[in-house]
VEXTOR-712955 format. One record per residue (C-alpha): x, y, z; residue number from 1. Coordinates in steps of 0.25 Angstrom, whole numbers, plus 5000, padded with zeros to 4 digits. Example, Ala and Ser with C-alpha at 12.3 -4.5 7.8 and 13.67 -1.06 7.14 Angstrom:
# VEXTOR-712955
{east->5049; north->4982; up->5031; i->1}
{east->5055; north->4996; up->5029; i->2}
# end
This chain:
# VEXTOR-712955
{east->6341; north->5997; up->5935; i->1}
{east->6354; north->6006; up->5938; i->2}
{east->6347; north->6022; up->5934; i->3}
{east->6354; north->6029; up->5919; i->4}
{east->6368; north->6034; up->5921; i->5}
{east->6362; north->6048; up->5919; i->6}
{east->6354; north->6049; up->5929; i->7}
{east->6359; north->6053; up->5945; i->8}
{east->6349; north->6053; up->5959; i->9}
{east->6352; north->6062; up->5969; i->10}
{east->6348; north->6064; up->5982; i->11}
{east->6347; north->6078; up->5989; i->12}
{east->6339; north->6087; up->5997; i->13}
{east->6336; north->6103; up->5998; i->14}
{east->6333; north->6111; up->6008; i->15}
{east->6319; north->6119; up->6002; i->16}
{east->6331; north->6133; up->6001; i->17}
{east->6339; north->6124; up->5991; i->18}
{east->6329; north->6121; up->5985; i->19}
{east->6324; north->6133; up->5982; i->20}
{east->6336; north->6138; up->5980; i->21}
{east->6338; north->6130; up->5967; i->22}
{east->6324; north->6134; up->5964; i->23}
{east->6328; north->6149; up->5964; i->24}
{east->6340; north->6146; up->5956; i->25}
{east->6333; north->6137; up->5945; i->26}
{east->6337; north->6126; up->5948; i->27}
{east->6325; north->6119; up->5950; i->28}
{east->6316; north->6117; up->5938; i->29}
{east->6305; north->6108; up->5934; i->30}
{east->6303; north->6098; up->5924; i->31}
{east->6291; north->6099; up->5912; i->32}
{east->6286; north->6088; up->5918; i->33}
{east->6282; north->6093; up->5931; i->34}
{east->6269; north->6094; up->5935; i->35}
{east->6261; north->6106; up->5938; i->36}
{east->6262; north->6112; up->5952; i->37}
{east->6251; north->6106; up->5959; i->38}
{east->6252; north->6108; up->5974; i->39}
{east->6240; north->6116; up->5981; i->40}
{east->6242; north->6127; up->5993; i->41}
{east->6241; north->6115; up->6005; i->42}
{east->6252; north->6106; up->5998; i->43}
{east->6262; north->6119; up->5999; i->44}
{east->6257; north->6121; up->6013; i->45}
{east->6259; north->6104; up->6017; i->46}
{east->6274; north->6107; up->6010; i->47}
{east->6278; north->6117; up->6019; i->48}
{east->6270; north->6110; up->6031; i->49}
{east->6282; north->6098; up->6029; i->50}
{east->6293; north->6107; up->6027; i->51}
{east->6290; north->6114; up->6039; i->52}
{east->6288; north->6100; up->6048; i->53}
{east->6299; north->6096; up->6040; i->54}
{east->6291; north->6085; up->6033; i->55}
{east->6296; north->6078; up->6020; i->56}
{east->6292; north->6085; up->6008; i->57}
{east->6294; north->6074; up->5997; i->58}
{east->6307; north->6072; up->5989; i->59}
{east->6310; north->6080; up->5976; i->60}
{east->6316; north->6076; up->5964; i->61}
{east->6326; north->6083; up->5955; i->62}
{east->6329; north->6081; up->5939; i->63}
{east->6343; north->6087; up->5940; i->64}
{east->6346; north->6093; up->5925; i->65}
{east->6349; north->6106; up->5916; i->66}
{east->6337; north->6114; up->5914; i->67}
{east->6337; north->6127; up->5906; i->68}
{east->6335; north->6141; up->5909; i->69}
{east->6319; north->6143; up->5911; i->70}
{east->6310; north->6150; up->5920; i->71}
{east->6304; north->6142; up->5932; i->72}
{east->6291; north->6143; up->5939; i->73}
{east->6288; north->6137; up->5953; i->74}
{east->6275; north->6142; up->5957; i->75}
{east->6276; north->6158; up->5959; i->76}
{east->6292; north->6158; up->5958; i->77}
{east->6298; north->6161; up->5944; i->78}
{east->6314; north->6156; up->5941; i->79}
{east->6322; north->6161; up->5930; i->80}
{east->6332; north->6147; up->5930; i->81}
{east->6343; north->6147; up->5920; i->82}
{east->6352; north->6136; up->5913; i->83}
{east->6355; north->6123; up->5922; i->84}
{east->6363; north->6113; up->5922; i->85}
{east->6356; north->6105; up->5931; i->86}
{east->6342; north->6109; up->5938; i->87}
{east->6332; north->6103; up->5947; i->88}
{east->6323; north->6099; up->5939; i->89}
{east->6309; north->6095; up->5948; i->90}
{east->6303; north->6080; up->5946; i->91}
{east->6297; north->6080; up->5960; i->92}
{east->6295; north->6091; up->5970; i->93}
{east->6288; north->6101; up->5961; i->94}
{east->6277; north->6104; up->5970; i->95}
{east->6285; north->6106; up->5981; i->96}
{east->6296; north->6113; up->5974; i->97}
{east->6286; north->6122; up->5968; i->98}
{east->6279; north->6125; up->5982; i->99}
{east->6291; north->6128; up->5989; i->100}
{east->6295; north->6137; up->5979; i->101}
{east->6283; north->6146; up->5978; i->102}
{east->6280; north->6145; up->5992; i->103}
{east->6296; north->6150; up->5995; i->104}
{east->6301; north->6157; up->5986; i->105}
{east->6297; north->6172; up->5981; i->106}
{east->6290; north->6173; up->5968; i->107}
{east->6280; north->6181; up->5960; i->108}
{east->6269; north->6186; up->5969; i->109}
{east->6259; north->6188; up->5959; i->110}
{east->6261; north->6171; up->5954; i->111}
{east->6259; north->6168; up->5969; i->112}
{east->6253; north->6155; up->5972; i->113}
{east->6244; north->6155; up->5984; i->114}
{east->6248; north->6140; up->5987; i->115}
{east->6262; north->6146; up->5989; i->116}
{east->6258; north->6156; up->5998; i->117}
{east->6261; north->6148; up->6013; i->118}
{east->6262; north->6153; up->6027; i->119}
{east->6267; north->6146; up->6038; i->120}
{east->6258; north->6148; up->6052; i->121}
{east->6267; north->6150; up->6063; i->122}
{east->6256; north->6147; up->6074; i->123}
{east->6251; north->6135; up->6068; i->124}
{east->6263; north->6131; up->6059; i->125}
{east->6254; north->6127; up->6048; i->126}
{east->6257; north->6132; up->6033; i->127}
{east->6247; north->6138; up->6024; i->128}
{east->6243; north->6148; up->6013; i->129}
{east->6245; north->6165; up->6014; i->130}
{east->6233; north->6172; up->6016; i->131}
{east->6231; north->6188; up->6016; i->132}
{east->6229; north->6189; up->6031; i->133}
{east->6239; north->6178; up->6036; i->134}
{east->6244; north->6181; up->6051; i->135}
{east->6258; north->6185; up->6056; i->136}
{east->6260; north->6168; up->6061; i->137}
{east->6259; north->6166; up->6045; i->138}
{east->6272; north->6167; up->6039; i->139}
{east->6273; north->6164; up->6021; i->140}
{east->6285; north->6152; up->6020; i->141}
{east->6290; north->6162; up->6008; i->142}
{east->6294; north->6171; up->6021; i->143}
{east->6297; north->6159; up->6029; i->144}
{east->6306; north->6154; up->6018; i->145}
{east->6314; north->6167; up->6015; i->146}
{east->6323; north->6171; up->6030; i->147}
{east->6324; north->6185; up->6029; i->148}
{east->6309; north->6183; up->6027; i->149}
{east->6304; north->6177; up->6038; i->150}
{east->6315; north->6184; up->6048; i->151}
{east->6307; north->6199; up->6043; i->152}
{east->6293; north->6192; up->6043; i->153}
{east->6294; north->6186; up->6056; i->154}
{east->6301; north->6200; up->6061; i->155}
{east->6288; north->6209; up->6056; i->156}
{east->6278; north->6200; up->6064; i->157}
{east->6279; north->6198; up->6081; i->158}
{east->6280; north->6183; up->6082; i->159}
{east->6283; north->6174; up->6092; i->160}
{east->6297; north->6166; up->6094; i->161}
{east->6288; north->6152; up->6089; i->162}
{east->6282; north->6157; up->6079; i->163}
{east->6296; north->6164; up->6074; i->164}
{east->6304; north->6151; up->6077; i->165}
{east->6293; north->6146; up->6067; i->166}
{east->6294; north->6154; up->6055; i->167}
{east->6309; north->6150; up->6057; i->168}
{east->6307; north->6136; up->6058; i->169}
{east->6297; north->6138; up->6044; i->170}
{east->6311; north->6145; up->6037; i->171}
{east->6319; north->6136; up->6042; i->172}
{east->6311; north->6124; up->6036; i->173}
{east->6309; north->6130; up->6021; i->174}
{east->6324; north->6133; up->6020; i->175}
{east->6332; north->6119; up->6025; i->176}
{east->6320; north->6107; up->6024; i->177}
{east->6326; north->6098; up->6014; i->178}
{east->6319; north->6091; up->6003; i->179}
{east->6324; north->6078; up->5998; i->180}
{east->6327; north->6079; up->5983; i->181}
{east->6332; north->6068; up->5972; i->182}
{east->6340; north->6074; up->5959; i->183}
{east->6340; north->6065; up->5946; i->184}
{east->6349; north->6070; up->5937; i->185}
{east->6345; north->6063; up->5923; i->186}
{east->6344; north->6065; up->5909; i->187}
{east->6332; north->6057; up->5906; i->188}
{east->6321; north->6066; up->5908; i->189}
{east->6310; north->6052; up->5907; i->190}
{east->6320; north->6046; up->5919; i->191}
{east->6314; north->6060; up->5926; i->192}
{east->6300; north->6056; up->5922; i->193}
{east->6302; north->6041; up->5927; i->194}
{east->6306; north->6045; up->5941; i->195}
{east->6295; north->6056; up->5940; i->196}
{east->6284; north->6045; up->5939; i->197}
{east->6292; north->6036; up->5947; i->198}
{east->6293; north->6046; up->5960; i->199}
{east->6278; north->6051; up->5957; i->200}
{east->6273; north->6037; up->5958; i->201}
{east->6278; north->6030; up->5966; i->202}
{east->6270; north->6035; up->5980; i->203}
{east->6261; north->6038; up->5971; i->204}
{east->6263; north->6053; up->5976; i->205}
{east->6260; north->6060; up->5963; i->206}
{east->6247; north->6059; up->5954; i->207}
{east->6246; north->6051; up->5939; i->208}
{east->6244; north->6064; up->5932; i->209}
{east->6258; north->6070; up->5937; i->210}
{east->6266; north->6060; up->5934; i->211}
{east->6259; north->6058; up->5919; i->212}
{east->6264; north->6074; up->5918; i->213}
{east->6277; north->6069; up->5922; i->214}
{east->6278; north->6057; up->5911; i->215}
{east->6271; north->6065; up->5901; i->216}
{east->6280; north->6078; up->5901; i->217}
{east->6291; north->6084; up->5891; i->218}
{east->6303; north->6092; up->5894; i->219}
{east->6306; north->6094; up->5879; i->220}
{east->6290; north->6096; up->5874; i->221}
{east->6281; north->6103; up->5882; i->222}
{east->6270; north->6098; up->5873; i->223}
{east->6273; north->6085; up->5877; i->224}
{east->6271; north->6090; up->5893; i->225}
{east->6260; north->6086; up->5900; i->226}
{east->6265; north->6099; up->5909; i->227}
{east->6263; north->6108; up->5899; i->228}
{east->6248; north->6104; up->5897; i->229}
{east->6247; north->6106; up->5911; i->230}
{east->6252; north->6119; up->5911; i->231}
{east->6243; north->6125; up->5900; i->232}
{east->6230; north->6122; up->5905; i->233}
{east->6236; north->6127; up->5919; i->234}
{east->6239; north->6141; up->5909; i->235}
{east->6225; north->6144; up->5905; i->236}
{east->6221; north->6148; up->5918; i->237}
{east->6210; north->6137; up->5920; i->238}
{east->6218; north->6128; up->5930; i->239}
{east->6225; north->6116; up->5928; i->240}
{east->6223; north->6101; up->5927; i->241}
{east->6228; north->6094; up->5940; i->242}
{east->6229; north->6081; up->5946; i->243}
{east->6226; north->6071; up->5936; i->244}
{east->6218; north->6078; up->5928; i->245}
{east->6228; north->6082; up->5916; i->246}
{east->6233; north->6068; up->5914; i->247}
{east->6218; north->6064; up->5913; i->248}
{east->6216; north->6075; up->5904; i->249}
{east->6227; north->6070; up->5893; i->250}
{east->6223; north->6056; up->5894; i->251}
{east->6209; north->6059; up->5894; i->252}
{east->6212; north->6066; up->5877; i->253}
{east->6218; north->6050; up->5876; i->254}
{east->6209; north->6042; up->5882; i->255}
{east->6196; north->6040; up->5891; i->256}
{east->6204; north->6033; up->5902; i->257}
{east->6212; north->6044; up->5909; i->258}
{east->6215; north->6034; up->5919; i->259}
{east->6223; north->6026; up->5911; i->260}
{east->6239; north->6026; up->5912; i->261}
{east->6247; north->6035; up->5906; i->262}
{east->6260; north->6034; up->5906; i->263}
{east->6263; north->6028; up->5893; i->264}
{east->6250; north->6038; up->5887; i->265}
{east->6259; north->6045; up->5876; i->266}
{east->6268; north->6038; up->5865; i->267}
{east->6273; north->6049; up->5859; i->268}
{east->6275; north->6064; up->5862; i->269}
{east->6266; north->6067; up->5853; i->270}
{east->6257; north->6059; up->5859; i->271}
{east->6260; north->6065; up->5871; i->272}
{east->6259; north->6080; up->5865; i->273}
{east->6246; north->6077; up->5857; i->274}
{east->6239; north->6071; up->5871; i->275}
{east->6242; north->6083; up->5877; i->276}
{east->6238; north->6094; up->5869; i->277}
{east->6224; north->6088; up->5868; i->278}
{east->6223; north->6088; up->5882; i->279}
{east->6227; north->6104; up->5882; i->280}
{east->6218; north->6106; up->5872; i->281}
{east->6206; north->6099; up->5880; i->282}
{east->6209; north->6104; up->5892; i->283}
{east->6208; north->6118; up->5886; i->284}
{east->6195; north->6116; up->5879; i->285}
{east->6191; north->6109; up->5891; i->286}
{east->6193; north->6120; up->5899; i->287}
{east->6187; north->6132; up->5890; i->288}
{east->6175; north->6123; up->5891; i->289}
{east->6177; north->6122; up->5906; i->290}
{east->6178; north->6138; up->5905; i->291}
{east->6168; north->6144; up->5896; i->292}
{east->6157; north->6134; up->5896; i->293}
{east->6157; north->6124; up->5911; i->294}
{east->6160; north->6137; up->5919; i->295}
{east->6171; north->6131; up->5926; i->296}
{east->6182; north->6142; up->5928; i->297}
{east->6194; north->6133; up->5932; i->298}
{east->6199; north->6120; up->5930; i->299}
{east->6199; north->6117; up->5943; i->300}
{east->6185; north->6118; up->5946; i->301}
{east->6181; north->6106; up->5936; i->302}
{east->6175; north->6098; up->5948; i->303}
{east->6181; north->6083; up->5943; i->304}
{east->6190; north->6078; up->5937; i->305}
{east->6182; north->6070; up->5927; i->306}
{east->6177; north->6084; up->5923; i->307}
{east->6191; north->6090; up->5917; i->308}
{east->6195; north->6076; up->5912; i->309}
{east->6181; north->6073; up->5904; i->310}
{east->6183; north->6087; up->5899; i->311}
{east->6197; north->6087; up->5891; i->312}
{east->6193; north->6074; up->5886; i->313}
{east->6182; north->6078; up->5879; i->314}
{east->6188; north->6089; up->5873; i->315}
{east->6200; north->6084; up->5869; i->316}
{east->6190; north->6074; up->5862; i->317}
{east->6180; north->6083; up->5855; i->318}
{east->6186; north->6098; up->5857; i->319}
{east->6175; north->6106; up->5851; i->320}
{east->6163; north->6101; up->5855; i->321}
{east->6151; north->6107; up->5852; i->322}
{east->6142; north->6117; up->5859; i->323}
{east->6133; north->6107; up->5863; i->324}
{east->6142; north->6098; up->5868; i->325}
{east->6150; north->6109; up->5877; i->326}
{east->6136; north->6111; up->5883; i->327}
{east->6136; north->6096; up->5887; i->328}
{east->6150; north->6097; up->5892; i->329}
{east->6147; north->6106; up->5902; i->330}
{east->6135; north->6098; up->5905; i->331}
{east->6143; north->6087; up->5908; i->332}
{east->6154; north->6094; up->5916; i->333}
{east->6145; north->6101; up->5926; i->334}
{east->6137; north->6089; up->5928; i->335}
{east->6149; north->6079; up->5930; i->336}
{east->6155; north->6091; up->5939; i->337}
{east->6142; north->6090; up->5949; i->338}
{east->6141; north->6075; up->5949; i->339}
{east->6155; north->6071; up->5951; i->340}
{east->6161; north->6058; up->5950; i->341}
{east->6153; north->6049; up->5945; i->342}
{east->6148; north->6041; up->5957; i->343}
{east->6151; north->6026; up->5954; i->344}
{east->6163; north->6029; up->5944; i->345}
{east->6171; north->6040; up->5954; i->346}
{east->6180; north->6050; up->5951; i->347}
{east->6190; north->6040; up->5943; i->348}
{east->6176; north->6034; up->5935; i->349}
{east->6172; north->6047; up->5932; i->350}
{east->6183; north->6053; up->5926; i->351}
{east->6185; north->6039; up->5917; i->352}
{east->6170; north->6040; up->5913; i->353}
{east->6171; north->6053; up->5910; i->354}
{east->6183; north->6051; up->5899; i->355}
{east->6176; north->6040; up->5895; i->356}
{east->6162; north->6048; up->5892; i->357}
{east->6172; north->6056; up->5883; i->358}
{east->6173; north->6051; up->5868; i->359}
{east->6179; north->6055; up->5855; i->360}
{east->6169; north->6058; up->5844; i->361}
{east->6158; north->6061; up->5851; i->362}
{east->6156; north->6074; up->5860; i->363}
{east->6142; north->6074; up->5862; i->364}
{east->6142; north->6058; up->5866; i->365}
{east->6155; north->6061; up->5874; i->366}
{east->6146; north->6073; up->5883; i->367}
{east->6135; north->6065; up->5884; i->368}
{east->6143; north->6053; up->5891; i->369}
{east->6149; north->6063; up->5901; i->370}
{east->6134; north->6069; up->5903; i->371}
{east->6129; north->6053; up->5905; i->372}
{east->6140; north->6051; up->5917; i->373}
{east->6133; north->6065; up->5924; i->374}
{east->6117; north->6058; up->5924; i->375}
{east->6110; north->6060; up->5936; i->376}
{east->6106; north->6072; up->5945; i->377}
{east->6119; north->6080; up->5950; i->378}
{east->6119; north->6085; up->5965; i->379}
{east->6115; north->6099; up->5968; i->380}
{east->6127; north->6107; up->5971; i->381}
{east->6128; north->6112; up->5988; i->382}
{east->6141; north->6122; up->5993; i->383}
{east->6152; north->6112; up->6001; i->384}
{east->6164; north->6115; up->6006; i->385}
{east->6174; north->6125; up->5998; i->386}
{east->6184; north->6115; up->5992; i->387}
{east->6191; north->6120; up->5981; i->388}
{east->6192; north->6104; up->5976; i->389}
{east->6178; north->6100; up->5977; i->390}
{east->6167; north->6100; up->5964; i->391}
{east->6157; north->6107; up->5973; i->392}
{east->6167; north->6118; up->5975; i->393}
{east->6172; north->6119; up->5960; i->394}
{east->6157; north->6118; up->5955; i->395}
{east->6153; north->6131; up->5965; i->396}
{east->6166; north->6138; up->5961; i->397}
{east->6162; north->6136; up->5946; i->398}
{east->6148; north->6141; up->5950; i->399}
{east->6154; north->6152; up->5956; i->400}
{east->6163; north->6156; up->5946; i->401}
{east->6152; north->6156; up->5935; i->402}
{east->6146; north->6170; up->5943; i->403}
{east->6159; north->6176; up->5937; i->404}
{east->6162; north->6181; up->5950; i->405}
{east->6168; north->6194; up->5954; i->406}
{east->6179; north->6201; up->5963; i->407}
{east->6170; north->6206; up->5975; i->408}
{east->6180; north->6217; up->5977; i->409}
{east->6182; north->6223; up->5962; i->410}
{east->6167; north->6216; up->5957; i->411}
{east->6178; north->6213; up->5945; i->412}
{east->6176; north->6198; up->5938; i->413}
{east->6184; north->6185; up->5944; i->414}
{east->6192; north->6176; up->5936; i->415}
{east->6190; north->6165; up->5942; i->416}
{east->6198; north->6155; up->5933; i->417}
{east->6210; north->6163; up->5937; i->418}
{east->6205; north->6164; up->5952; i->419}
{east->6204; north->6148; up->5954; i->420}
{east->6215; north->6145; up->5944; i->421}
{east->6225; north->6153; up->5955; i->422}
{east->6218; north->6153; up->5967; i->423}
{east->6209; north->6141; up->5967; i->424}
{east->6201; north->6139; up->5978; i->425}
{east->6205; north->6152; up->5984; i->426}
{east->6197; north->6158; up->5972; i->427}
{east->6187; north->6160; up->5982; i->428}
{east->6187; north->6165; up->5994; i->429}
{east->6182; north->6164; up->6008; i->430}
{east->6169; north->6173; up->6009; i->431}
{east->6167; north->6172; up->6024; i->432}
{east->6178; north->6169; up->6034; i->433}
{east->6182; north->6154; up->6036; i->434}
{east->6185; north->6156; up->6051; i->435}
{east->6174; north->6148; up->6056; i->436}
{east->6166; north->6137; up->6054; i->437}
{east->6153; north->6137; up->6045; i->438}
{east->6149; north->6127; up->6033; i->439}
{east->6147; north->6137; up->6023; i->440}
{east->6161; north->6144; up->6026; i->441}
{east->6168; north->6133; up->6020; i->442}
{east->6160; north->6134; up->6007; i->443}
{east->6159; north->6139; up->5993; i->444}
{east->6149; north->6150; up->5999; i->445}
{east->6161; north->6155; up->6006; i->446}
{east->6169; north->6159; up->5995; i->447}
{east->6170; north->6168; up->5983; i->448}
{east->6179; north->6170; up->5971; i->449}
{east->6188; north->6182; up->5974; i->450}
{east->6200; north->6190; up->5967; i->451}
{east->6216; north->6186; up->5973; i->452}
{east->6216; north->6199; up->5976; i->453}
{east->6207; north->6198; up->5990; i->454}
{east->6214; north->6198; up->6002; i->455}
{east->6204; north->6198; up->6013; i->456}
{east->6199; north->6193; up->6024; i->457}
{east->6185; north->6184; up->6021; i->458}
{east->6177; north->6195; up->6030; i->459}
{east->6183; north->6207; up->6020; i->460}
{east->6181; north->6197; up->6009; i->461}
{east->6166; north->6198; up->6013; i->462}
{east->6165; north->6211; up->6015; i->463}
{east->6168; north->6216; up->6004; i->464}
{east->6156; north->6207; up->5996; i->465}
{east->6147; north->6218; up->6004; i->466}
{east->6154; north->6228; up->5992; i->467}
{east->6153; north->6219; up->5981; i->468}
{east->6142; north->6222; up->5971; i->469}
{east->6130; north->6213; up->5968; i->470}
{east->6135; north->6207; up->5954; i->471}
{east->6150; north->6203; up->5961; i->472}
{east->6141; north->6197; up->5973; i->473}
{east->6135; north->6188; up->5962; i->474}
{east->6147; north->6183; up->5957; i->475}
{east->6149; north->6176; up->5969; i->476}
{east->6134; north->6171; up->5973; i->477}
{east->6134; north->6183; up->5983; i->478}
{east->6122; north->6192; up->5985; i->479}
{east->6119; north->6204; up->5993; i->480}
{east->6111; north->6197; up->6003; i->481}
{east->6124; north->6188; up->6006; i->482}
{east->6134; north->6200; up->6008; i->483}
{east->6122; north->6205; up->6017; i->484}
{east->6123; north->6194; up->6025; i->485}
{east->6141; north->6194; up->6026; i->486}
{east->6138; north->6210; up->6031; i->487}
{east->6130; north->6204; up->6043; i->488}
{east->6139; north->6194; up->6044; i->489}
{east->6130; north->6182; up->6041; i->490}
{east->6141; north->6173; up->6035; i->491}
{east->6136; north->6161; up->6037; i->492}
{east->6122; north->6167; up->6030; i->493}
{east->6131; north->6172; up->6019; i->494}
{east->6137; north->6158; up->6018; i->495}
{east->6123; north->6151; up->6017; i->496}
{east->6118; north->6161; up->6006; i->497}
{east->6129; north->6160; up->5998; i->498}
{east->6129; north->6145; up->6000; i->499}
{east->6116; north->6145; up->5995; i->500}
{east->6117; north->6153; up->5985; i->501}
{east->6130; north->6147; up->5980; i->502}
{east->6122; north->6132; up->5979; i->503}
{east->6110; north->6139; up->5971; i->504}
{east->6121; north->6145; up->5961; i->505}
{east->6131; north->6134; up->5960; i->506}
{east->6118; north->6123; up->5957; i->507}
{east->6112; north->6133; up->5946; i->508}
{east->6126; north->6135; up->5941; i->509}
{east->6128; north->6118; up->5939; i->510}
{east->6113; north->6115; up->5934; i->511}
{east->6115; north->6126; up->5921; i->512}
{east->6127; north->6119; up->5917; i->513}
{east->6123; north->6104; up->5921; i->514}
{east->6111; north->6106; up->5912; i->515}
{east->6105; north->6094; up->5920; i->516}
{east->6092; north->6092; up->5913; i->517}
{east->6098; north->6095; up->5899; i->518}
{east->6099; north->6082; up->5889; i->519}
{east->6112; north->6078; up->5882; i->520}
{east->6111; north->6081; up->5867; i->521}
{east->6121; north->6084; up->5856; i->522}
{east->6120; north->6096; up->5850; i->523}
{east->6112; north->6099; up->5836; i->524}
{east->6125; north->6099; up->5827; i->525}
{east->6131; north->6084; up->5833; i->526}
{east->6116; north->6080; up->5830; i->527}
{east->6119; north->6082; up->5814; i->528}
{east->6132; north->6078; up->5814; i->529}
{east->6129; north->6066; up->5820; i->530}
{east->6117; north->6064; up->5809; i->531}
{east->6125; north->6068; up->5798; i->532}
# end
């Protein structure tokens, strides 16, 4: 089949300068149906790692068409672009785009996006994230990047000719390595969407949920944009659904099987439109529920998936339930979050059980079904290893942020919604040093919630708890006697109190709201309406 008359493809290559260069100018825009920016810190940092060795980087492809005058947002760098006639508009590259970009270009310091924030060792040639006390070898790619830059940074520090000849070579790399680039020029914007699916699939290099975003998006009716959902949870605050999560989440307001194929789910836009906004307006109730009564402070502490996606189905099926059956709700959640994965379903089993326990007409039957998949004695929680992803972890950090912690330096309260929804696991800091090896250095009785604002050392950090005041000390599961032992320089004693501690607090935290012993009973008013 020959391709429409209409529709052109090119073939091309930029060096990252040209590339930027159209970004700076406007030229370069991206489409509704983009997804959101998803990368973390070491994908950024695995980027510039193949730019430097002169690895391949993927291709990128162009939707070459008019775009209008708008404001344009990559990560921290703001665009005024005006009229075109014909613009870049982004199918495939956003993620790199985007990090090159913010990790590049100059852009407002106070929207500055620590996974932007790389340094290149000039000793070990190995890229990484800024930190307030980097050595002299370090030098940021944004300084690289720029020449005048780099000739005055490497002029203030005494450097060897090696290490000179590499901070050139790193310039050298980030203005003329070429990236391989196809430009469609089309007026079909579903011809778009097509090759979209088609270059996303194939390989299999990108997930389900992002190319449902893709098929499910609206240039002419945000309402219609799966984005624009996206982008409104992401707004309040409270974190973002990521992964494949969102897409269960709207089929899960449809239908028990979230599994199912969705790439015919919608007939009509309003279809489409309707789905949606149920699923906004669960994931909302869902996460004021989340918020003011399961104590979990982010979205991206729920510990499984199952959790988030049992959750906006049941409210977008009965969205006022009744005290009672709240109460059971966060029965059910922090019982499931301890348990994890139903044992002889797995991780896929238990998210279809979980929908499935979920029916209309009945909010008190539909609760007890969850609690039923949650029968038998749930393990006792014990301090692992500090991984940001791992339910242990997020279970302790919900804990701990139920003390409503405090700034040790200012005794002032911590948000910590705001703290984990831009920092994530850098919401806590290190207590004691890193620099050597121990097992409880690398746990959660290493670390404490703690303002942006610190810039210290961990010893200085530790320090200064000798100044903080008893009730700012409690808000971390820190006592006198612990600080007694930092001064003496007992770490690892420290470390072993506040371990203990910390398992004592976090065990008592899940039993209250596991409500283990409690039986399953509908409330005195669902009693009488079911007799009457």
């Amino acid at each position: 089949m020959s391709p429409p008359l209409n529709q052109q493809l090119i073939a091309a290559r930029y060096k990252i300068d040209d590339l930027l260069r159209l970004v700076a100018e406007g030229k370069v825009r991206l489409p509704r149906f983009q997804r959101p920016l998803r990368w973390s810190g070491s994908d950024v940092e695995r980027l510039f790692d193949s730019i430097y060795q002169g690895f391949p980087i993927g291709t990128l492809l162009f939707w070459i068409k008019e775009a209008p005058a708008e404001d344009i947002q990559l990560g921290p760098v703001e665009i005024r672009a005006g009229k075109l006639q014909e613009a870049h508009w982004v199918v495939d590259g956003q993620q790199r785009i985007t990090s090159l970009v913010a990790s590049l270009l100059p852009g407002n310091l106070d929207e500055r996006d620590q996974r932007f924030e790389i340094v290149f060792d000039l000793l070990s040639e190995q890229f990484s994230h800024s930190a307030p006390h980097d050595p002299d070898t370090r030098i940021p790619v944004r300084e690289a990047y720029d020449l005048h830059r780099v000739l005055t940074w490497m002029r203030d520090r005494d450097l060897p000719t090696e290490l000179q000849d590499r901070a050139f070579q790193l310039a050298d790399r980030l203005h003329n390595y070429e990236i391989p680039a196809y430009l469609v020029k089309t007026d079909d914007e579903s011809a778009l969407q097509i090759i979209f699916d088609r270059t996303n699939t194939f390989g299999k290099s990108m997930k389900k949920a992002e190319v449902f975003q893709a098929l499910n998006s609206s240039a002419a009716n945000p309402r219609a944009d799966v984005r624009t959902v996206a982008l409104d949870i992401a707004s309040r605050g409270y974190g973002s659904l990521v992964g494949n999560t969102l897409l269960y989440c709207v089929l899960s307001t449809r239908g028990p099987d979230v599994l199912r194929e969705f790439r015919n789910e919608f007939k009509t836009e309003d279809d489409q439109i309707d789905a949606l906004q149920r699923t906004r307006d669960a994931v909302f109730r869902a996460t004021d529920f989340l918020h003011d009564r399961a104590d979990v402070p982010h979205l991206s502490l729920i510990p499984h998936q199952n959790l988030t996606v049992g959750l906006v189905r049941f409210f977008a099926l009965h969205p006022t339930p009744q005290p009672q059956i709240l109460v059971l709700l966060r029965r059910w959640f922090w019982r499931a979050a301890v348990m994890g994965p139903i044992s002889k379903l797995g991780t896929t089993g238990t998210l279809r059980a979980t929908t499935s326990a979920i029916a209309p007409g009945n909010e008190f039957q539909s609760v007890a079904n969850l609690l039923d998949l949650t029968s038998g004695n749930p393990p006792t929680f014990n301090i692992g290893s500090y991984k940001w992803t791992s339910a242990d972890n997020r279970i302790a950090v919900c804990g701990l942020a139920h003390l409503a912690p405090r700034d040790v330096l200012t005794g002032e309260p911590l948000d910590v919604t705001d703290l984990v929804d831009r920092l994530a696991r850098d919401a806590m800091v290190p207590i004691v040093s890193l620099n050597r090896d121990a097992p409880l250095l690398k746990t959660i009785a290493n670390r404490m919630f703690a303002s942006p604002s610190i810039e210290m050392s961990e010893s200085e950090f530790a320090a200064q708890l000798s100044s903080a005041d008893a009730s700012t000390l409690s808000s971390h599961r820190v006592d006198e006697e612990m600080v007694q032992a930092l001064q003496d320089g007992g770490d690892d004693r420290f470390l072993e109190m506040r371990g203990a501690s910390l398992t004592t607090y976090v065990n008592s935290f899940l039993e209250a709201r596991m409500e283990q012993n409690m039986p399953t009973r509908p409330s005195i008013s669902a009693l009488l309406t079911d007799d009457d």
